[in-house]
LUMZA-875423 format. One record per residue (C-alpha): x, y, z. Coordinates in nm, 2 decimals, decimal comma, always signed. Example, Ala and Ser with C-alpha at 12.3 -4.5 7.8 and 13.67 -1.06 7.14 Angstrom:
R / +1,23 / -0,45 / +0,78;
R / +1,37 / -0,11 / +0,71;
END
This chain:
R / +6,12 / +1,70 / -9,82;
R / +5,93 / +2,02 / -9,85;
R / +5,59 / +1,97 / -10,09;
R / +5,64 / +2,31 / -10,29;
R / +5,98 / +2,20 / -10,34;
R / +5,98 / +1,87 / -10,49;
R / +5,70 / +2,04 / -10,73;
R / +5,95 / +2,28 / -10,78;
R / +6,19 / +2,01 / -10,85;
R / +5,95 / +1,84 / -11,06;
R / +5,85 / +2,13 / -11,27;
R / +6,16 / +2,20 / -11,46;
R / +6,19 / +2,61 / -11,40;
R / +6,47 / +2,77 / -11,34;
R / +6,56 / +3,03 / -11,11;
R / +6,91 / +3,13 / -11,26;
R / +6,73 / +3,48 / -11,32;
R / +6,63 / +3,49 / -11,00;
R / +6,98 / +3,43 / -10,86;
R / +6,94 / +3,13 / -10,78;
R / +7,15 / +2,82 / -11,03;
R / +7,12 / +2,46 / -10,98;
R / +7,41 / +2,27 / -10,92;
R / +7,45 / +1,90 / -10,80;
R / +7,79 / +1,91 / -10,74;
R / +7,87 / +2,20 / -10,57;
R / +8,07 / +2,17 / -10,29;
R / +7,94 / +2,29 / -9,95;
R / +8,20 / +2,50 / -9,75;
R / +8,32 / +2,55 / -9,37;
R / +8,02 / +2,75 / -9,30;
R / +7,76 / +2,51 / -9,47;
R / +7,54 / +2,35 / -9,16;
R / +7,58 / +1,96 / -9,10;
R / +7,28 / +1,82 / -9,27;
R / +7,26 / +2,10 / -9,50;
R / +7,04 / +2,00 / -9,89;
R / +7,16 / +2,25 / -10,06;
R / +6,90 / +2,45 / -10,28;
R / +7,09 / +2,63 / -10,52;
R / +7,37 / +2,90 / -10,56;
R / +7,44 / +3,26 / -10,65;
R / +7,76 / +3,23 / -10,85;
R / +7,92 / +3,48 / -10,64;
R / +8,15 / +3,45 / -10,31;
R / +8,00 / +3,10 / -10,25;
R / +7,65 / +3,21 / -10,12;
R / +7,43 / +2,93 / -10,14;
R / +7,05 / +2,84 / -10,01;
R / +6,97 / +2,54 / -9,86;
R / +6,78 / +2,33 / -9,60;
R / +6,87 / +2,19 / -9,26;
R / +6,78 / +1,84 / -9,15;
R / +6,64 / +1,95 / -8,83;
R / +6,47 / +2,26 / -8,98;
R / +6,17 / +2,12 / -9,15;
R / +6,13 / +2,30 / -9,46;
R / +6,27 / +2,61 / -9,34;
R / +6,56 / +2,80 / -9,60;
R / +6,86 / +2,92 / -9,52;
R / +7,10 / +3,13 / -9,68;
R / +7,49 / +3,08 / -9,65;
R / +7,76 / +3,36 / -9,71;
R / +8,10 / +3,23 / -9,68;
R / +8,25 / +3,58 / -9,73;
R / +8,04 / +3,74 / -9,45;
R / +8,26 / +3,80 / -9,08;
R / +8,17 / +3,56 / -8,80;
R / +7,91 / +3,46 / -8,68;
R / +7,70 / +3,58 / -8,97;
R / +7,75 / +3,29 / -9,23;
R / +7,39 / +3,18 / -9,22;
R / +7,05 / +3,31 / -9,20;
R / +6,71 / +3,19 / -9,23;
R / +6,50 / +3,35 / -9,48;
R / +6,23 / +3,17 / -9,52;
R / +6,00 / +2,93 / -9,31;
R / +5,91 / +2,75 / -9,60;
R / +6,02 / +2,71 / -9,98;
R / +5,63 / +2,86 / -10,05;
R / +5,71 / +3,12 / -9,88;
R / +6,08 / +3,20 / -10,00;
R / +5,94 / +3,17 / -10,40;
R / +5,71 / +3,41 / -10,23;
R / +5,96 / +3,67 / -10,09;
R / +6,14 / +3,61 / -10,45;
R / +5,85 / +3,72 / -10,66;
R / +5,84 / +4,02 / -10,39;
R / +6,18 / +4,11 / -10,45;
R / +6,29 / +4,02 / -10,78;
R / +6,54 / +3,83 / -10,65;
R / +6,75 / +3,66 / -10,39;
R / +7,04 / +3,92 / -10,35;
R / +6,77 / +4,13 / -10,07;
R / +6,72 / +3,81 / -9,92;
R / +7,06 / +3,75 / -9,85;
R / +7,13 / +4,11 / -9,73;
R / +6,85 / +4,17 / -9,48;
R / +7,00 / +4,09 / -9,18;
R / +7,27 / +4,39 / -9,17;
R / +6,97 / +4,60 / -9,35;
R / +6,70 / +4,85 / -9,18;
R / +6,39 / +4,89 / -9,37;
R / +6,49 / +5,22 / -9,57;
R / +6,79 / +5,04 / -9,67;
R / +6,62 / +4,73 / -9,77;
R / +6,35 / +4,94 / -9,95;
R / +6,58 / +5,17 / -10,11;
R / +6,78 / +4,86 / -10,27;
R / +6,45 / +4,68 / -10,40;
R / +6,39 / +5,02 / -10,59;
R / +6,73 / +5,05 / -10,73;
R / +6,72 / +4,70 / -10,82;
R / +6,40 / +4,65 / -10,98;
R / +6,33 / +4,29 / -11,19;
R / +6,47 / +4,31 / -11,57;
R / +6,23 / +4,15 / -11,83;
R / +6,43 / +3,79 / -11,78;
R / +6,35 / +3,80 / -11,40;
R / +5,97 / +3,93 / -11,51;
R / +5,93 / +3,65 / -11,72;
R / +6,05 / +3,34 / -11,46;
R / +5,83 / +3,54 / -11,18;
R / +5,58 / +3,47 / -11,40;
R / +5,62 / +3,15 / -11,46;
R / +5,66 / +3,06 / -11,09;
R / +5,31 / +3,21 / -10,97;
R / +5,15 / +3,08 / -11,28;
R / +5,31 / +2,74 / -11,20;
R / +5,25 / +2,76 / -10,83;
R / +4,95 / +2,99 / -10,80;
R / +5,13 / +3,17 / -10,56;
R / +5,11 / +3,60 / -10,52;
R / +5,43 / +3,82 / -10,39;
R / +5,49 / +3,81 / -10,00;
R / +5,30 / +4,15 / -9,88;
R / +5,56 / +4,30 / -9,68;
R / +5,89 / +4,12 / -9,73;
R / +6,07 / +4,35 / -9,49;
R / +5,85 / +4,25 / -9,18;
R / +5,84 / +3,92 / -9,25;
R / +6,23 / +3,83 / -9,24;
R / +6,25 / +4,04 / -8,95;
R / +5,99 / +3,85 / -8,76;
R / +6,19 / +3,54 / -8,87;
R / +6,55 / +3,64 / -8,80;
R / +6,49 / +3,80 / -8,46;
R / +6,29 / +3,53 / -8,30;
R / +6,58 / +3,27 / -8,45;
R / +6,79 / +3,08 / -8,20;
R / +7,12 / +3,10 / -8,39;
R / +7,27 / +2,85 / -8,15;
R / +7,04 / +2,57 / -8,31;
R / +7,25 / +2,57 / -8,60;
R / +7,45 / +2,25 / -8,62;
R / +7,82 / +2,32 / -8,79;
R / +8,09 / +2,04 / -8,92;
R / +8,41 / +2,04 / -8,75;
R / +8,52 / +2,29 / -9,03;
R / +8,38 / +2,55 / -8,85;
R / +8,57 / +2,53 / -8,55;
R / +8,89 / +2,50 / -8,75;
R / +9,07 / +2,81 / -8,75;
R / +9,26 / +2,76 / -9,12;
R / +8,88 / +2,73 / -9,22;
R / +8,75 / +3,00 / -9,03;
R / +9,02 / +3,26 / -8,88;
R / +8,74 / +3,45 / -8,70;
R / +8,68 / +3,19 / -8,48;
R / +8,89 / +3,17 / -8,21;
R / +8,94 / +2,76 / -8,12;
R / +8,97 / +2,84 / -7,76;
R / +8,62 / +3,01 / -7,74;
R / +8,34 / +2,80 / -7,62;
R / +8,06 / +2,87 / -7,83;
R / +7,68 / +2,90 / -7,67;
R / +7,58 / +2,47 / -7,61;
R / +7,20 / +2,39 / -7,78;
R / +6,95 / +2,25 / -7,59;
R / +7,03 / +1,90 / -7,50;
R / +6,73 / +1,73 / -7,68;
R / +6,79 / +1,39 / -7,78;
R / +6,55 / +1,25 / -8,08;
R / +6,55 / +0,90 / -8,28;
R / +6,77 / +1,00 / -8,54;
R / +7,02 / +1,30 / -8,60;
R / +7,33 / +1,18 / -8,34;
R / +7,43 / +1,41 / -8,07;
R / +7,33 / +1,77 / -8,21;
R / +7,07 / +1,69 / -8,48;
R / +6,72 / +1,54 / -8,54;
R / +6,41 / +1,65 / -8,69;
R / +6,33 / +1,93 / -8,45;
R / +5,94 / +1,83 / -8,50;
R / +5,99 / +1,54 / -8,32;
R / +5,94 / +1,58 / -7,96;
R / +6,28 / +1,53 / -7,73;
R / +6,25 / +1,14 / -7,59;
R / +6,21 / +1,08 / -7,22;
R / +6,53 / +0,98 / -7,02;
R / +6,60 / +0,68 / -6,80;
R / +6,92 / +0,74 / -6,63;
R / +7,12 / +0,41 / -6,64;
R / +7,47 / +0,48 / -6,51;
R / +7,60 / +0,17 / -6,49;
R / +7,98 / +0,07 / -6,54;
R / +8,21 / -0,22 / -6,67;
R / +8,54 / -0,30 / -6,78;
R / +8,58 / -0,50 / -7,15;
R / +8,87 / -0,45 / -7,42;
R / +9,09 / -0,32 / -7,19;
R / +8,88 / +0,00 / -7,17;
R / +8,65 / +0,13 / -6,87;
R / +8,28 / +0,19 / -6,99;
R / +7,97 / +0,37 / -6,89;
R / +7,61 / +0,30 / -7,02;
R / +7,47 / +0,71 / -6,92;
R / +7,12 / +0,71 / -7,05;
R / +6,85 / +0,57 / -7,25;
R / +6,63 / +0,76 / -7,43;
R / +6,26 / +0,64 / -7,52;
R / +6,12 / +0,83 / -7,79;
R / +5,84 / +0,80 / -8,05;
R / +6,05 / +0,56 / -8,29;
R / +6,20 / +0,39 / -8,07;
R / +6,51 / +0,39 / -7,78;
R / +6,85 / +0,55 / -7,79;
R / +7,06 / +0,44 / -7,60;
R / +7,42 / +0,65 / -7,48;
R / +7,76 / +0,49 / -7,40;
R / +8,09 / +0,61 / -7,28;
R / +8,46 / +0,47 / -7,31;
R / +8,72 / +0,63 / -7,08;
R / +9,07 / +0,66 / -7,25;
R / +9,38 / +0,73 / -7,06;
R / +9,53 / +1,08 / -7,08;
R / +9,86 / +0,95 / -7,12;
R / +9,80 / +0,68 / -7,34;
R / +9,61 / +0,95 / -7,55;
R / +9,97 / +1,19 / -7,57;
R / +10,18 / +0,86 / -7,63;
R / +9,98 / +0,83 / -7,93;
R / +9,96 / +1,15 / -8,08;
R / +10,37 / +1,15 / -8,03;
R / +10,40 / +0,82 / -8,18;
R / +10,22 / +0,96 / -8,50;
R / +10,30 / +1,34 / -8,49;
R / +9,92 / +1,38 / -8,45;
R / +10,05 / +1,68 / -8,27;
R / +10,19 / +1,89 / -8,58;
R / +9,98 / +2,09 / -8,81;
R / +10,14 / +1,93 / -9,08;
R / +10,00 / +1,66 / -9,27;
R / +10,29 / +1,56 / -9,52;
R / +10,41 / +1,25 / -9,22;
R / +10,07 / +1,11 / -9,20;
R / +10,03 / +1,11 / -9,54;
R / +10,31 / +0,94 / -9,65;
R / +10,24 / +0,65 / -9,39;
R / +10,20 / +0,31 / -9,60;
R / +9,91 / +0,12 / -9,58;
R / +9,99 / -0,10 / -9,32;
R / +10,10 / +0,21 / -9,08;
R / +9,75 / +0,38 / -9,18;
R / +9,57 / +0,07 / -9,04;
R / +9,83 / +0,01 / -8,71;
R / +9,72 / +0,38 / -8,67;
R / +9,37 / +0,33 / -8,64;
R / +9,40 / +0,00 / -8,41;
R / +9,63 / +0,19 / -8,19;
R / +9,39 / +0,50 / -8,12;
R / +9,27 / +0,50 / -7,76;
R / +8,98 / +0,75 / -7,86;
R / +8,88 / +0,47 / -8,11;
R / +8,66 / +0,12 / -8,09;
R / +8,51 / -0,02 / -8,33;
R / +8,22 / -0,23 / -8,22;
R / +7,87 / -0,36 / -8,30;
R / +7,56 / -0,33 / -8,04;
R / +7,29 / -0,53 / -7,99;
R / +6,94 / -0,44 / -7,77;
R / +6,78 / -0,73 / -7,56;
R / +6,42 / -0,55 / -7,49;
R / +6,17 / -0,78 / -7,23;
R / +6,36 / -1,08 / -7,42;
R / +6,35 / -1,01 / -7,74;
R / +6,66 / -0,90 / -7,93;
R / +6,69 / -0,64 / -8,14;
R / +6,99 / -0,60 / -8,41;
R / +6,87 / -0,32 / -8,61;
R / +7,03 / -0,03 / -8,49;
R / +7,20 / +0,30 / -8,66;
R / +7,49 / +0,47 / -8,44;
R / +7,66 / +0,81 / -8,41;
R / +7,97 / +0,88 / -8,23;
R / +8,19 / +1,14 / -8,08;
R / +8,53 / +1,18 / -7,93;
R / +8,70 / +1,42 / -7,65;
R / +9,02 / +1,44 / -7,64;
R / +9,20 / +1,64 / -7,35;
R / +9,52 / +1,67 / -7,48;
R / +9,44 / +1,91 / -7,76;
R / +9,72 / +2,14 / -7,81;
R / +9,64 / +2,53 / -7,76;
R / +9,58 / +2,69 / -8,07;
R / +9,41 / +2,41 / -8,20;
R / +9,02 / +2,32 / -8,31;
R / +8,86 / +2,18 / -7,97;
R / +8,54 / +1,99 / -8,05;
R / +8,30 / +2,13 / -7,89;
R / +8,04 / +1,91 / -7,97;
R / +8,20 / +1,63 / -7,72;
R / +8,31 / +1,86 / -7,50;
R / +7,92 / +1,96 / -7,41;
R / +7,88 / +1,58 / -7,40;
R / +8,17 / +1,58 / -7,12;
R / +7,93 / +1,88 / -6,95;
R / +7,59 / +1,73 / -6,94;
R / +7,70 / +1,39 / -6,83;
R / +7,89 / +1,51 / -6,51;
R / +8,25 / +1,28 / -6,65;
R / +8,58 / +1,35 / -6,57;
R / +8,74 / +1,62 / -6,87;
R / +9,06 / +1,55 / -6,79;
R / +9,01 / +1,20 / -6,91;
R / +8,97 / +1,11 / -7,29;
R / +8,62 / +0,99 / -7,37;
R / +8,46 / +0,81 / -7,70;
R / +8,07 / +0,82 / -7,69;
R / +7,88 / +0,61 / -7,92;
R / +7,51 / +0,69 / -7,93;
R / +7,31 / +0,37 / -8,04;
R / +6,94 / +0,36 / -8,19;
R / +6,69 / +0,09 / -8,23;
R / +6,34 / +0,14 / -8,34;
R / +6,05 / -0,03 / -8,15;
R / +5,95 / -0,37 / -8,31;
R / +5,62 / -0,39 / -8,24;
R / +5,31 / -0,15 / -8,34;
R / +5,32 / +0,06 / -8,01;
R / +5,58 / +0,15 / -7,75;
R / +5,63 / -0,09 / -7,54;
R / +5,63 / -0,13 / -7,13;
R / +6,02 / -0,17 / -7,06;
R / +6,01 / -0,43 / -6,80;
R / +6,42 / -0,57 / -6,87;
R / +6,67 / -0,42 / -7,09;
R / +7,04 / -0,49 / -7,11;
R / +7,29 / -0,46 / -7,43;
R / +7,55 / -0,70 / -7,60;
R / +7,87 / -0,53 / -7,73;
R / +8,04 / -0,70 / -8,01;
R / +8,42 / -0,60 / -8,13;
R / +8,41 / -0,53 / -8,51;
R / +8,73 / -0,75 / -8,61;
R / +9,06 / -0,62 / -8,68;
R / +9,19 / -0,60 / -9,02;
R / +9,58 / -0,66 / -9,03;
R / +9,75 / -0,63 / -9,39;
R / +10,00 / -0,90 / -9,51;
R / +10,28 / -0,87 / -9,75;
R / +10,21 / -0,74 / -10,10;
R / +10,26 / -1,04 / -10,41;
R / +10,23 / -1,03 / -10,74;
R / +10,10 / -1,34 / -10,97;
R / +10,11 / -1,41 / -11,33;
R / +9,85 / -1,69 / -11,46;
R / +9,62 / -1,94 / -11,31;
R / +9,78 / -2,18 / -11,11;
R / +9,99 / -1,96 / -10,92;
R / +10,08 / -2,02 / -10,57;
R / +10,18 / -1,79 / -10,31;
R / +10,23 / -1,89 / -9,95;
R / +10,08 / -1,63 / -9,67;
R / +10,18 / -1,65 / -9,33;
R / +9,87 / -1,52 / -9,03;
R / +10,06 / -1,22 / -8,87;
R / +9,95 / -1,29 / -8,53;
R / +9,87 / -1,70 / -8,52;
R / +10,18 / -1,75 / -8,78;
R / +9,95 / -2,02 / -8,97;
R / +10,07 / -2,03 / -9,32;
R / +9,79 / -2,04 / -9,62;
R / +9,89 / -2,12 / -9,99;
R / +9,72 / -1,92 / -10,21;
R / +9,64 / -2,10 / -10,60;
R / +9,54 / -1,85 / -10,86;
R / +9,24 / -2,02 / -11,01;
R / +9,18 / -1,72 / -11,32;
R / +9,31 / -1,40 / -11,33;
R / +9,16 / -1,20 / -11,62;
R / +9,06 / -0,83 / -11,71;
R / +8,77 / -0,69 / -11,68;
R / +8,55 / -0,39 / -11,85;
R / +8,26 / -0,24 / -11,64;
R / +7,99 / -0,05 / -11,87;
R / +8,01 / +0,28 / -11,84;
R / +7,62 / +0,32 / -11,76;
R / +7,73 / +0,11 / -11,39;
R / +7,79 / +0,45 / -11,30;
R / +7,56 / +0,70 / -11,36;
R / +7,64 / +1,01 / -11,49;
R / +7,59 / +1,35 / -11,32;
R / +7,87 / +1,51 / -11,52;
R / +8,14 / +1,23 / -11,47;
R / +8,38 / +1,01 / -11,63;
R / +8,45 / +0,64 / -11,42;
R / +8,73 / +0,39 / -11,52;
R / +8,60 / +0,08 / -11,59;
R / +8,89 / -0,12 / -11,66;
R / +9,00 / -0,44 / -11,39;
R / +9,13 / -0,76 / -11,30;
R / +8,96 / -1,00 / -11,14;
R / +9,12 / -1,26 / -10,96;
R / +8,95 / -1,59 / -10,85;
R / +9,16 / -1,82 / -10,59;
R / +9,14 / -2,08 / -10,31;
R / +9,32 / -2,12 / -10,02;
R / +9,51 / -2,47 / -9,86;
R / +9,39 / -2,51 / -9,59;
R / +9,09 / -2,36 / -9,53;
R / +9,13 / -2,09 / -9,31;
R / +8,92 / -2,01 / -9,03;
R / +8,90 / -1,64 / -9,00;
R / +8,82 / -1,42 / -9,28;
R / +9,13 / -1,32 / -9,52;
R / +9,03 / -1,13 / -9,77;
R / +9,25 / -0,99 / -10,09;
R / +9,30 / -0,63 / -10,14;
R / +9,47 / -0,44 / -10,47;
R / +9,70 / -0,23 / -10,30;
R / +9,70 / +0,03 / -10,54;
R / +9,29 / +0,26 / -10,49;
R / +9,27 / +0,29 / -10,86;
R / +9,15 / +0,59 / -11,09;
R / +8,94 / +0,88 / -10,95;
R / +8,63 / +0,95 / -11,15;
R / +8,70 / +1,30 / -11,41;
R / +8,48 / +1,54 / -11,48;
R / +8,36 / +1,56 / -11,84;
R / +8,33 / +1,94 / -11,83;
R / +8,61 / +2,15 / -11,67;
R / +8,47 / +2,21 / -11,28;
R / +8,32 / +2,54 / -11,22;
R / +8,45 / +2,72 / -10,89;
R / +8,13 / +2,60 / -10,69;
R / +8,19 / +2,22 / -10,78;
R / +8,40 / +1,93 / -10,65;
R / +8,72 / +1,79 / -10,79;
R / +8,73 / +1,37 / -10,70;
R / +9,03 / +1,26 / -10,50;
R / +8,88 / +0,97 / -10,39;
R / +8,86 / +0,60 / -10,65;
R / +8,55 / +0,37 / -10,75;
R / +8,56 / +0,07 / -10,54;
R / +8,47 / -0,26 / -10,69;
R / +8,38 / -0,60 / -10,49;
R / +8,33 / -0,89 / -10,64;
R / +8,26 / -0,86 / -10,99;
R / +8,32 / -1,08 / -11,30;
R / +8,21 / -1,00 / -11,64;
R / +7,90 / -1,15 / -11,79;
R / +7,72 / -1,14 / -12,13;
R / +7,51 / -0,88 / -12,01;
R / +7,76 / -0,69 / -11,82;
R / +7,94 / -0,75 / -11,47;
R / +7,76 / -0,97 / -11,23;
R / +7,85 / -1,05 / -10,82;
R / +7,99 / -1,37 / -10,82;
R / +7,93 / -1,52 / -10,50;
R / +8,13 / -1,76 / -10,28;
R / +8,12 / -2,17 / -10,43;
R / +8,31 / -2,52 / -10,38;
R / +8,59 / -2,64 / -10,62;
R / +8,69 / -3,03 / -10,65;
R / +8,89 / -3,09 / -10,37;
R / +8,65 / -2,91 / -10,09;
R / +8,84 / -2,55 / -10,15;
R / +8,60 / -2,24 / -10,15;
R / +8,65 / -2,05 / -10,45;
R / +8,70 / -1,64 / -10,40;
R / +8,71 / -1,38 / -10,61;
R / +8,89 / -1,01 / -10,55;
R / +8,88 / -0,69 / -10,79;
R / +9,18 / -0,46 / -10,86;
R / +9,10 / -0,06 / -10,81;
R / +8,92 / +0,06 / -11,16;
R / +9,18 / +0,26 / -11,38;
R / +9,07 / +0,41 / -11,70;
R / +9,34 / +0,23 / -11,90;
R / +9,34 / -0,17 / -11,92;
R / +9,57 / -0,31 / -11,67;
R / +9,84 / -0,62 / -11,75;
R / +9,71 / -0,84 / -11,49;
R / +10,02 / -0,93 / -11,34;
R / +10,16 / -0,57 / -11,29;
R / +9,88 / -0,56 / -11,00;
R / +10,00 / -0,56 / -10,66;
R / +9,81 / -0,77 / -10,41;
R / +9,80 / -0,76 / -10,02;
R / +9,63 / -1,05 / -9,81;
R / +9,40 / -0,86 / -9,52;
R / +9,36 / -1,07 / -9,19;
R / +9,03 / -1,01 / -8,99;
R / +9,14 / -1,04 / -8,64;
R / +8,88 / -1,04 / -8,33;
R / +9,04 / -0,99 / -8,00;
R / +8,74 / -0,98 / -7,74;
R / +8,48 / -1,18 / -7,69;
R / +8,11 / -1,02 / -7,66;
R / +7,97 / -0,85 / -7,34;
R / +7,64 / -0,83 / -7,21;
R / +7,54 / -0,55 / -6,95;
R / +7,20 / -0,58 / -6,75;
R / +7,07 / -0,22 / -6,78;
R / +6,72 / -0,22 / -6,63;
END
């Protein structure tokens, strides 16, 4: 984080006067760029400051109303310098302007806009505070800035491209690619930009595992450590079977969601652009689990008129692969584990399916000692369930934090054991998410509303408050579990909650591929 701004952040001043309000829940918007802090906001036609992971400490501004491409602007290579160009200029509002502005113009507004006594007195504060003095020629220096910019650096969510979001941008338009610079951290498009780009190793080697063709492209060696790039192929036709089979193909939502539960997760299984899976380095013999991952997905059966992600598609480009196939990329990292880079003499990586999770049918119970028998939906074993307690349960409201929010803190806990002891994991789900959180103050235009709920696991009441309860032994040899209805604001009767039973399924064993 910028130095001037955490002192900033430290310092308690405001820079509402300025034009600039504080807000921790404001809600960035199609135009915001991924990775974007945001700094604070104007109160009018969503313009907001911010930073850019990527950027360093360098501030941009962001004008929802403007006409593409001019949402976003930098205006200052470093939060020193933008209090700087604010004590110049009274406030932000120049700032935001200056890119459609020539000098006369930009001059001419400072001096019919000069700082009222309230703007005076905060500019005060912020050079006494900072021992800063106004930027000498504003004008010149967000010139400099804006014309030697690459705009095409700027990383934007998949909002952007979507032409609801933005009906300026036409989805069949290829936008200008970056620089293909791949870094430690930041995924395909991102990364601290003051880290240098690692070296490649082309790799290029392909096999066949989950019913899916694979390609390991590159590996990457950088400062922190190696990234490694991977590719699954998905059949075109598989990929339009799909998207028919779930109207994936219609702009409206409404049949997706009313899917149950158990359709959302057969959903997921069934995408072909979709994997989920673990991945393991082997490095001159030593292994190396501690990894963080990024992913992307192309899909060539888009239909017209509809948001292409471009992102994948310059993935598709710089690789050389096939576009007419679908293609899931997963882009792996794992820092070095020892004090300096190492000499890669071998290399090779383990893939690991994450397991599936397959819902069972719903029950309902009423009191400890409670059975209900559950049948495995692929092996057909069939597991008795006892109820061992099933109480309520009151989270304290500090569990939460605050931040302007109400939480439910109501439950039911539910502690069991199963006959026999199963294998796999089965794990017990509330099928009904609970409560969202409320605010405690009506939102403000800039701020989020919460559609999604608090999630609880394994928690049982204590004298001091809720405690994780972990796994034990009963008499008998049974394992003793526990599972936590969604949170609702009003106490629940425990035996109007609906349970589900959730089978973790894995389907493929591991695979190791010799890389280098």
């Amino acid at each position: 984080m910028d130095k001037t701004y955490e002192k900033y952040l430290r310092s308690g001043i405001r820079l509402d006067a300025l034009g600039l309000e504080r807000s921790e829940n404001g809600t960035p918007y199609f135009c915001t760029p991924k990775g974007a802090s945001i700094i604070g906001w104007t109160g009018v036609d969503g313009i907001h400051y911010c930073f850019v992971r990527g950027f360093g400490g360098m501030v941009f501004a962001v004008s929802p109303m403007n006409r593409a491409p001019n949402f976003v602007h930098p205006v200052a290579r470093t939060f020193e310098d933008f209090l700087r160009l604010l004590l110049a200029c009274g406030a932000e509002a120049a700032l935001e302007q200056a890119w459609m502005w020539d000098e006369s113009e930009f001059n001419q507004f400072l001096q019919d806009n000069p700082p009222t006594d309230e703007q005076k007195e905060t500019m005060e504060q912020v050079a006494k505070r900072f021992q800063l003095t106004p930027m000498e020629h504003p004008w010149s220096y967000l010139k400099d800035l804006q014309s030697s910019f690459d705009y095409s650096t700027i990383p934007y969510t998949e909002d952007y491209y979507d032409p609801d979001m933005n009906p300026d941008q036409d989805p069949n338009q290829e936008p200008e690619p970056p620089a293909w610079e791949v870094r430690f951290e930041g995924g395909f498009w991102g990364g601290d930009r003051r880290q240098k780009p690692g070296t490649e190793i082309p790799i290029g080697v392909d096999f066949t595992w989950a019913d899916h063709s694979w390609k390991v492209l590159s590996a990457y060696v950088c400062s922190k450590g190696i990234v490694l790039d991977i590719a699954m192929q998905a059949d075109p036709e598989k990929i339009r079977a799909f998207t028919e089979k779930w109207h994936l193909d219609q702009e409206d939502d409404a049949y997706t969601a009313n899917l149950t539960l158990a359709q959302r997760m057969q959903m997921i299984r069934e995408n072909p652009l979709e994997l989920d899976h673990r991945a393991t380095l082997t490095l001159n013999g030593q292994v190396q689990r501690n990894c963080s991952g990024s992913g992307a997905a192309y899909n060539p059966c888009i239909p017209e008129g509809q948001h292409v992600d471009w992102e994948a598609k310059w993935v598709v480009d710089h690789y050389g692969l096939d576009p007419a196939y679908g293609w899931m990329f997963r882009r792996w990292s794992f820092p070095w584990t020892t004090k300096r880079k190492p000499v890669i003499k071998t290399l090779s990586i383990t893939l690991e399916k994450e397991a599936d999770r397959i819902p069972g049918s719903r029950f309902q119970v009423h009191q400890a000692g409670d059975t209900v028998s559950l049948t495995h939906p692929e092996t057909g074993t069939e597991y008795t369930l006892t109820v061992q307690e099933l109480e309520r349960e009151t989270m304290p409201e500090r569990a939460f934090g605050g931040g302007g929010w109400a939480y439910p803190t109501h439950l039911v806990v539910l502690s069991y054991s199963f006959t026999p002891e199963p294998e796999e994991q089965i794990q017990i789900q509330d099928a009904d998410e609970g409560d969202s959180p409320r605010p405690m103050a009506p939102p403000q235009p800039a701020e989020p509303t919460a559609t999604g709920s608090v999630g609880v696991i394994g928690i049982i009441g204590g004298a001091d408050g809720p405690v994780v309860m972990s796994v034990g032994r009963r008499a008998g040899g049974s394992k003793l579990r526990t599972a936590c209805s969604g949170l609702h604001f009003d106490p629940i009767v425990p035996a109007d909650v609906t349970w589900y039973p959730e089978f973790w399924v894995t389907r493929y064993s591991p695979i190791t591929i010799q890389l280098l």
